[in-house]
SERO-4910 file (N, C-alpha, C, O; in steps of 0.05 Angstrom, whole numbers):
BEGIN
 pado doro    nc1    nc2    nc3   cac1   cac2   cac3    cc1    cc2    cc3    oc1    oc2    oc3
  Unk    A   -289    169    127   -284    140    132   -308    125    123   -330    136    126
  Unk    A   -308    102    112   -323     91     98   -338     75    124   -325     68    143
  Unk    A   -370     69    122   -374     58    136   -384     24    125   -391     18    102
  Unk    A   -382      8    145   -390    -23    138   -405    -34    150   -402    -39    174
  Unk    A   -430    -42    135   -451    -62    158   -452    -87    144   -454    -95    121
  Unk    A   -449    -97    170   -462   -133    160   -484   -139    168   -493   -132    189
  Unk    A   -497   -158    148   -528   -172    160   -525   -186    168   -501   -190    169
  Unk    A   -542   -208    182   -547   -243    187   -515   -255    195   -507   -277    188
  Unk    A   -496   -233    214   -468   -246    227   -474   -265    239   -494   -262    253
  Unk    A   -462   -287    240   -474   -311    267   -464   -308    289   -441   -300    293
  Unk    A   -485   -318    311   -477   -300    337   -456   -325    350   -447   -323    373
  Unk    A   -451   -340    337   -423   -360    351   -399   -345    339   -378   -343    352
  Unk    A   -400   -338    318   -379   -330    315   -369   -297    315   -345   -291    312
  Unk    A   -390   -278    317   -390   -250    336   -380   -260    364   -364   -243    373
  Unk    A   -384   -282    385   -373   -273    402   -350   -290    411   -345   -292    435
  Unk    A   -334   -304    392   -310   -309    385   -296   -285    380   -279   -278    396
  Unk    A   -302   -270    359   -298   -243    357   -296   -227    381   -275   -216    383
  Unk    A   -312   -223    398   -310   -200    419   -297   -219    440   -298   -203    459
  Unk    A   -290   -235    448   -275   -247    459   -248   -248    443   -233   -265    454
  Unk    A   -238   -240    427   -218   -238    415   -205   -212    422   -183   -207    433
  Unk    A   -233   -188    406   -218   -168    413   -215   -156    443   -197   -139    448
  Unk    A   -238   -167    467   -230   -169    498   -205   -174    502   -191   -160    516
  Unk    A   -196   -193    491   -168   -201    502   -142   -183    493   -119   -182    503
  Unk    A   -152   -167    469   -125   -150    459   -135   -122    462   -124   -103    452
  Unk    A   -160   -121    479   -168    -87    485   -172    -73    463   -158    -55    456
  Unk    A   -190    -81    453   -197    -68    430   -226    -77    428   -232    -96    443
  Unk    A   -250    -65    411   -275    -54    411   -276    -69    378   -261    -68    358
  Unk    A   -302    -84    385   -308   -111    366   -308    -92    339   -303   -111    324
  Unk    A   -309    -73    324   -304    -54    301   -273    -50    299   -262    -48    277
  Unk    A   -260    -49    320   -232    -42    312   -214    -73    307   -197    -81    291
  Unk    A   -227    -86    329   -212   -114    316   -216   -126    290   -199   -136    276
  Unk    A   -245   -125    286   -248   -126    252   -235   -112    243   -248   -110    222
  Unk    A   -222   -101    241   -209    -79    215   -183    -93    220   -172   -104    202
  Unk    A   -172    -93    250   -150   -110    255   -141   -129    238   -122   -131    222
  Unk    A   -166   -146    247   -160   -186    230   -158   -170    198   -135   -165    190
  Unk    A   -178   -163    182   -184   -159    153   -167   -140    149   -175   -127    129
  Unk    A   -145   -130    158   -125   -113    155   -105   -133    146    -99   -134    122
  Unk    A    -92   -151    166    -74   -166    169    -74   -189    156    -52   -199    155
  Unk    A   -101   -208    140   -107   -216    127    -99   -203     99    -79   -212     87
  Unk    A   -111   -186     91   -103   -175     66    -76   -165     62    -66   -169     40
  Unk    A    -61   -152     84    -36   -145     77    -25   -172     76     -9   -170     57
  Unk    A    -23   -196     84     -9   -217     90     -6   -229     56     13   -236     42
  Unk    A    -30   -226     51    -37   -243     14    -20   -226     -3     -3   -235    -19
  Unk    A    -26   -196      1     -2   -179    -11     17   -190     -7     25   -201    -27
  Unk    A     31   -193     13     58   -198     12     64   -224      7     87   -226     -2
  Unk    A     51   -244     10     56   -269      0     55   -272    -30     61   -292    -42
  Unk    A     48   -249    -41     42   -252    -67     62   -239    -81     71   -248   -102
  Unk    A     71   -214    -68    103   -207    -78    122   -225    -67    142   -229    -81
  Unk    A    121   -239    -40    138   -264    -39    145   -283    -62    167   -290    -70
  Unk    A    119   -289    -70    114   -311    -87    132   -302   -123    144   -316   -139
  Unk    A    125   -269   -123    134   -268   -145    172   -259   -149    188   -256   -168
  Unk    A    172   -258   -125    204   -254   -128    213   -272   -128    233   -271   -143
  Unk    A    207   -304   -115    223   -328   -114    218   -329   -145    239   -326   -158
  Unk    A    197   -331   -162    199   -330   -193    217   -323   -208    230   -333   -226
  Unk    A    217   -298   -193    238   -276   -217    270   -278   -204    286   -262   -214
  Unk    A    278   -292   -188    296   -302   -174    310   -332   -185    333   -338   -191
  Unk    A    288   -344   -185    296   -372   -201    301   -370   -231    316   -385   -243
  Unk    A    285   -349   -245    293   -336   -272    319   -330   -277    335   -340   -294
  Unk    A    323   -313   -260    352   -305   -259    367   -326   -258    387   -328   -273
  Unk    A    361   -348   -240    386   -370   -228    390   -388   -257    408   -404   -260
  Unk    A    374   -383   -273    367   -407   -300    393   -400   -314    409   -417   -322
  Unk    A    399   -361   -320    409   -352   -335    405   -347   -363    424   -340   -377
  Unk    A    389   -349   -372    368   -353   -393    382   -341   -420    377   -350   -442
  Unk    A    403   -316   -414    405   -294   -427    381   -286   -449    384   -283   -473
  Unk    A    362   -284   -437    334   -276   -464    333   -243   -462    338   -230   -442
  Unk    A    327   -236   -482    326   -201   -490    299   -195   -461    280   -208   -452
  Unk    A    311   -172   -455    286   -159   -446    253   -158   -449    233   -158   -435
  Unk    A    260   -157   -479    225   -157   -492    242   -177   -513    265   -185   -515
  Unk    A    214   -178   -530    209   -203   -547    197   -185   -581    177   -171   -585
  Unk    A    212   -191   -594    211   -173   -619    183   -183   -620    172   -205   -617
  Unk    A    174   -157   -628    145   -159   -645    135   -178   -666    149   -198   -667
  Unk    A    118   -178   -680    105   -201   -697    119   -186   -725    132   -195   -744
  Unk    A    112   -161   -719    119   -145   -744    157   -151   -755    170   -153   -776
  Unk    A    164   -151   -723    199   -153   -734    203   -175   -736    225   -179   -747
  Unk    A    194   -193   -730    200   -227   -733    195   -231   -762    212   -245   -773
  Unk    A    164   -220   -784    166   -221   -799    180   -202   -825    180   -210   -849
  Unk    A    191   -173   -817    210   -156   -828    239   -174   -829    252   -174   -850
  Unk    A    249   -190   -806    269   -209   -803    268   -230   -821    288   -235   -834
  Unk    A    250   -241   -825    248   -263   -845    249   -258   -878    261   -273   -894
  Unk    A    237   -238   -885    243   -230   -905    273   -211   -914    282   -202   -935
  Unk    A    278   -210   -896    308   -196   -892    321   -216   -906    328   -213   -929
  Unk    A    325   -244   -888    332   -252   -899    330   -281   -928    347   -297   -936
  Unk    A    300   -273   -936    297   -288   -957    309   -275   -983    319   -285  -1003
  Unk    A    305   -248   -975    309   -222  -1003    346   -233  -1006    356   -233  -1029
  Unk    A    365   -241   -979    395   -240   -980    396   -274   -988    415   -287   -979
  Unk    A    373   -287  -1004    391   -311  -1008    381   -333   -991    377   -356  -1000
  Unk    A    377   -324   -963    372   -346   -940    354   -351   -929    336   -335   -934
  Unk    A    347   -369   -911    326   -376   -903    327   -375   -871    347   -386   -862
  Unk    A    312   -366   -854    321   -370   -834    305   -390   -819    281   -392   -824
  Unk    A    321   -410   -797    306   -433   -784    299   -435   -764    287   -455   -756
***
């Protein structure tokens, strides 16, 4: 297990902290891991929140766009395709 030290913590807000974790029975090291647990998982998930309403409203547009996006190479193999048949494409 990895260990963590902090320097220069301020002592108003260490015992905010141990008055925090007093109240939920827990030992001022385990409630830190607590909060900065629940913090970080929370941003995770707001962040796959965030990206599903995206890919959600994508969908709702209906877009019908290809999966991927032809390469540089086939966009310009395409164009010459069709200059060599006569046409031009726009």
């Amino acid at each position: 297990m990895a260990l963590l030290q902090v320097r220069d913590f301020p002592q108003d807000t260490y015992h905010v902290l141990s008055q925090l974790a007093k109240a939920q029975n827990r030992s001022v090291p385990q409630q830190v891991i607590f909060m900065l647990s629940s913090i970080l998982n929370s941003e995770r998930d707001s962040y796959s929140v965030r990206r599903r309403k995206v890919l959600d409203g994508l969908d709702a547009l209906n877009l019908n766009m290809p999966l991927h996006a032809p390469s540089p190479a086939e966009l310009v193999r395409q164009d010459r395709d069709g200059q060599s048949k006569g046409g031009r494409l726009r």
